[in-house]
C-alpha positions as a Markdown table, in Angstrom:
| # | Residue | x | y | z |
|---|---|---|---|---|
| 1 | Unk | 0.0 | 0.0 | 0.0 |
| 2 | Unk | 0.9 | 3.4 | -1.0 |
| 3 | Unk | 0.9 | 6.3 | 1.2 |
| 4 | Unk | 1.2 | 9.8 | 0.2 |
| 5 | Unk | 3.7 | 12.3 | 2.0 |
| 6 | Unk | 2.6 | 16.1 | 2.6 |
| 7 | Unk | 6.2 | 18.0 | 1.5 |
| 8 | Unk | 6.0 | 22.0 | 2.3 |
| 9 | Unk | 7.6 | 23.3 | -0.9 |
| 10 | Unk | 8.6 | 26.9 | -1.3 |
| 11 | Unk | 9.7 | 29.0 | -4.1 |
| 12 | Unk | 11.4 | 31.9 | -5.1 |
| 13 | Unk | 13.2 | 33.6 | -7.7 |
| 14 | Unk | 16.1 | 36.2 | -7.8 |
| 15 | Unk | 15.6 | 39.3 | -10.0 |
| 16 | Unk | 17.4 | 42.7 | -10.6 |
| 17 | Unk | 15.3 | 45.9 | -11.0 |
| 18 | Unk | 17.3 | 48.5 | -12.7 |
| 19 | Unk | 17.2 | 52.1 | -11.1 |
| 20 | Unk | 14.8 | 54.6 | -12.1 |
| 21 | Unk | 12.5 | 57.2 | -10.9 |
| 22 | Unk | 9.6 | 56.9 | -8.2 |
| 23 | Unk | 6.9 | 59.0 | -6.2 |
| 24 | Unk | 6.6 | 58.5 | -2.5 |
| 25 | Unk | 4.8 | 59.1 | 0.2 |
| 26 | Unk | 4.3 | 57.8 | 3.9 |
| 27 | Unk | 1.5 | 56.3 | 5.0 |
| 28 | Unk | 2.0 | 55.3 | 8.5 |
| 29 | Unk | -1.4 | 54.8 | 10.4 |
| 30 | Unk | -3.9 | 52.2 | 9.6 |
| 31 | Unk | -5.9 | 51.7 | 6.6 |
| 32 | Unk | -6.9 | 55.4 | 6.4 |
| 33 | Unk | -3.8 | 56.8 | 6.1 |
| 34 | Unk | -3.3 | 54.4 | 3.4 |
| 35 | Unk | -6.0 | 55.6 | 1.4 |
| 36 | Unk | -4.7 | 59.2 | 1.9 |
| 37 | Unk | -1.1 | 58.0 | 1.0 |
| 38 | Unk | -3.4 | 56.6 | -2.0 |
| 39 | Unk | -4.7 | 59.8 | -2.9 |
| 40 | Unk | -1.5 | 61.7 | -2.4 |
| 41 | Unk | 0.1 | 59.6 | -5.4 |
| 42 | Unk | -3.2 | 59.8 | -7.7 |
| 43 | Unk | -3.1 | 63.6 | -7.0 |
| 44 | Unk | 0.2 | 64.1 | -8.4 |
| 45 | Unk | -0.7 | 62.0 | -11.6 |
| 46 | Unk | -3.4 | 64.1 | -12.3 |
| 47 | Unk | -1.3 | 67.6 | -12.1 |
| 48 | Unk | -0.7 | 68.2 | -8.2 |
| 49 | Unk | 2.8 | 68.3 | -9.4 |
| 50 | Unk | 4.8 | 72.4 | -10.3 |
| 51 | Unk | 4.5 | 71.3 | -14.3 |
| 52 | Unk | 0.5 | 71.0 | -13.4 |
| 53 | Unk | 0.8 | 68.2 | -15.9 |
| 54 | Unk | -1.0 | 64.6 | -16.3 |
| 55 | Unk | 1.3 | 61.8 | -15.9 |
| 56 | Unk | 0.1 | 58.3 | -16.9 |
| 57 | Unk | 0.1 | 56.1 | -14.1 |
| 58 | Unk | 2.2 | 53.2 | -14.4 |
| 59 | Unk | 3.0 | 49.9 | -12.5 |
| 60 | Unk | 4.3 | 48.5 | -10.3 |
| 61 | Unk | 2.9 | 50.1 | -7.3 |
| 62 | Unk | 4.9 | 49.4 | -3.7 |
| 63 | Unk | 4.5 | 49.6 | -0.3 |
| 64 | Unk | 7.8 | 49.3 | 1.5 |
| 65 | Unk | 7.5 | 48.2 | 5.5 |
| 66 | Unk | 10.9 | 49.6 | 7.3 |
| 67 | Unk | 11.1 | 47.3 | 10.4 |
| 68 | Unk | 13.5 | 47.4 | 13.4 |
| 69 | Unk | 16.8 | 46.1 | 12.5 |
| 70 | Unk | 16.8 | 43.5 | 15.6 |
| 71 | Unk | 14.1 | 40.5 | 15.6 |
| 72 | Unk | 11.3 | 40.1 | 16.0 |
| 73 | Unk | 11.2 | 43.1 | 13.5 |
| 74 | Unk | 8.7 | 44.7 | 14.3 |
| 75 | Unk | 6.9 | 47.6 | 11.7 |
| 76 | Unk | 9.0 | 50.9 | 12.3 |
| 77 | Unk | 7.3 | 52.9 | 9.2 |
| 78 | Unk | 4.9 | 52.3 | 5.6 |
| 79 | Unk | 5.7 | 54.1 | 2.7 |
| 80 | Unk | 4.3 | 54.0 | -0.8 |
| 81 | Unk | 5.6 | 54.5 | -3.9 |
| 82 | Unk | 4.8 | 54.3 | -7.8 |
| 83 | Unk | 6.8 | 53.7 | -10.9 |
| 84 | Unk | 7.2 | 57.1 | -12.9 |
| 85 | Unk | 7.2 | 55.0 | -16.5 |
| 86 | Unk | 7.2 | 56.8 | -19.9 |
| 87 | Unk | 8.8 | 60.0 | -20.0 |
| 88 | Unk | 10.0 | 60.2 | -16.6 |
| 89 | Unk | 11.8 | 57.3 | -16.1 |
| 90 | Unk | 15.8 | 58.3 | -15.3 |
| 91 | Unk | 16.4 | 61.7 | -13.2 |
| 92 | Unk | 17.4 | 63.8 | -16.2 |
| 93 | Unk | 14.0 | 63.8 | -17.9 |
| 94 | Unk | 12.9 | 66.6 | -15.7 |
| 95 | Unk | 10.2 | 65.0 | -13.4 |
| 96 | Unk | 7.9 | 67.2 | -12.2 |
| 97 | Unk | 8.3 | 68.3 | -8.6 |
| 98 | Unk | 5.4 | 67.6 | -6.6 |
| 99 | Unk | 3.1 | 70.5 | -4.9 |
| 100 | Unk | 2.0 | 68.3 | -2.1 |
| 101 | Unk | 5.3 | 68.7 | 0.6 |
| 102 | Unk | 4.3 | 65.0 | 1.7 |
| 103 | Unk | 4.8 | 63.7 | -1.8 |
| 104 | Unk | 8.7 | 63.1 | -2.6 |
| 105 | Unk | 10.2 | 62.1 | -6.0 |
| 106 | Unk | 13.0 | 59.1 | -5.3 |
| 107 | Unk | 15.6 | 57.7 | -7.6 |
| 108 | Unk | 16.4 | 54.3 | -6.6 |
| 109 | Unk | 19.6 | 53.0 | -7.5 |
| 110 | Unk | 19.7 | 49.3 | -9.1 |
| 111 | Unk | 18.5 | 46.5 | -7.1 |
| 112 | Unk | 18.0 | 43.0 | -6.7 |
| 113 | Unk | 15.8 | 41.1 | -4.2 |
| 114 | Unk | 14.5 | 37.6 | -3.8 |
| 115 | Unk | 10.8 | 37.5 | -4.7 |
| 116 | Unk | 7.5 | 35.4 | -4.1 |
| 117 | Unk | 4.3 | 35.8 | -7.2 |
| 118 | Unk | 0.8 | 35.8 | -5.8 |
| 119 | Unk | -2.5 | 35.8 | -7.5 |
| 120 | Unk | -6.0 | 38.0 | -7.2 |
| 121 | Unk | -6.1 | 40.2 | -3.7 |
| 122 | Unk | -4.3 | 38.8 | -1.0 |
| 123 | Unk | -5.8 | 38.6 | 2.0 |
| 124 | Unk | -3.6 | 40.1 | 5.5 |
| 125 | Unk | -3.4 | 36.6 | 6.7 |
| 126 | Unk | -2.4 | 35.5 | 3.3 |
| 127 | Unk | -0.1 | 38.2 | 3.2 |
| 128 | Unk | 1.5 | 37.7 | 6.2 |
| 129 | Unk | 1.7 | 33.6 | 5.1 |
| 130 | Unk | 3.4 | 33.9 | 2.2 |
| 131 | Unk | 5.8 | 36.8 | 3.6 |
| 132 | Unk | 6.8 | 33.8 | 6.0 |
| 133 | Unk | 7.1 | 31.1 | 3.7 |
| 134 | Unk | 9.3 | 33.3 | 1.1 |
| 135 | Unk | 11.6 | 34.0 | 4.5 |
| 136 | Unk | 11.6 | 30.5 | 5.1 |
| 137 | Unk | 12.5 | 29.6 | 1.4 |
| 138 | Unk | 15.3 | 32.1 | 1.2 |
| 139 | Unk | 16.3 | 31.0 | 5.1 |
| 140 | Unk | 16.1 | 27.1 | 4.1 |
| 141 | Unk | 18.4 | 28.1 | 0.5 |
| 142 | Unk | 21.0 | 29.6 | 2.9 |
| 143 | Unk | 20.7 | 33.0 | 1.4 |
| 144 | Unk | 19.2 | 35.0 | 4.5 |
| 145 | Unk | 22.4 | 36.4 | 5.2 |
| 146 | Unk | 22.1 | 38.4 | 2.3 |
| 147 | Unk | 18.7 | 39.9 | 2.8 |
| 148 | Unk | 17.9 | 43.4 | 4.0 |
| 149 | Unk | 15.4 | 42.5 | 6.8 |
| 150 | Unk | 15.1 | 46.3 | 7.6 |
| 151 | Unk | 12.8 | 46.5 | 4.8 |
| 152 | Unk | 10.1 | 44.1 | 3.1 |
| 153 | Unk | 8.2 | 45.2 | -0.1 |
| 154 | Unk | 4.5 | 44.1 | -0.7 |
| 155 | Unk | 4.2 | 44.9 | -4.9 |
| 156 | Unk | 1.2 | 45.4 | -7.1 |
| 157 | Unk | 1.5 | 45.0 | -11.1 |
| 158 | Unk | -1.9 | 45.9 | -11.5 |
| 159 | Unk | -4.7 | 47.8 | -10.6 |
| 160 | Unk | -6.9 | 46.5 | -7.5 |
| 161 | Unk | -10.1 | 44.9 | -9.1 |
| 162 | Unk | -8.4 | 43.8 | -12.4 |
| 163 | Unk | -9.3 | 40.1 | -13.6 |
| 164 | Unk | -5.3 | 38.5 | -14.0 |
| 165 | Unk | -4.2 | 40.2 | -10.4 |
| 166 | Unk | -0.3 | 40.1 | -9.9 |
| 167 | Unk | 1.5 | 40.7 | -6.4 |
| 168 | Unk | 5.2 | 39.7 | -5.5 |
| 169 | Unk | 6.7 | 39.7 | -1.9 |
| 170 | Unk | 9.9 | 41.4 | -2.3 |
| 171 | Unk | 13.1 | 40.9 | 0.1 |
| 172 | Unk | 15.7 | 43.3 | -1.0 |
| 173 | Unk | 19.3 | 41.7 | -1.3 |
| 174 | Unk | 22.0 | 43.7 | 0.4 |
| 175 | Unk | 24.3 | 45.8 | -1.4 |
| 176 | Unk | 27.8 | 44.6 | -1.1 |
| 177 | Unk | 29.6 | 46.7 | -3.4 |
């Protein structure tokens, strides 16, 4: 007689994200402040920026979590930020500066980060699973050494609602240049 085995896999892949040009805001505070944080970024797409001009929206949307540096790392800040695509992409196309002083434009360098894909909208509890079992996987692979766990990165490639939802988990690899 067979029996069958439960085996907990987990996956993960590495990818590098070349440097370009972002809008950010903070959004400490609950899910309110998120939807402000929300409304911040849309505001400066549609001209709350000293060019008073449109700017497509573009993907991928992220929320960064800064946590303690010592375990259990706790949640220290939120902050979110959206690709500036198109036109705007490298800091010498002249991105408009925002008009809101809690709106920042950010050029991040290169990175790379070890990454977990997830379907329609996550629930917190899912969330919070699969941010474990990526740590785990990355842990278990003997690469945690490597990851920046000041920082984990919840990111959206499309808009909430869409049919064909994509999320990743993101765990930034440190820089050791």
């Amino acid at each position: 007689m067979r029996t069958l085995q439960s085996v907990k896999f987990y996956c993960f892949i590495l990818r590098h994200m070349s440097g370009w040009t972002w809008i950010s805001t903070m959004e400490s505070g609950g899910a309110d402040r998120r939807r402000e944080a929300g409304l911040r970024l849309h505001e400066y797409h549609d001209g709350a920026n000293e060019a008073g001009i449109k700017i497509p929206r573009t993907q991928p949307m992220i929320i960064t979590y800064f946590l303690d540096p010592e375990p259990p790392h706790r949640i220290r800040d939120t902050q979110g930020s959206w690709f500036l695509g198109g036109d705007y992409r490298y800091p010498s196309d002249g991105v408009p500066t925002p008009t809101n002083p809690d709106v920042r434009v950010d050029y991040w360098d290169d990175m790379v980060f070890y990454y977990r894909a997830l379907g329609g909208s996550p629930t917190p509890q899912k969330w919070a699973d699969e941010t474990m079992n990526l740590i785990d996987a990355v842990r278990d692979a003997g690469y945690i050494a490597k990851v920046d766990m000041t920082q984990i990165m919840t990111v959206g490639f499309t808009f909430p609602g869409q049919s064909q939802e994509r999320w990743e988990i993101w765990l930034r690899v440190r820089d050791e240049s």
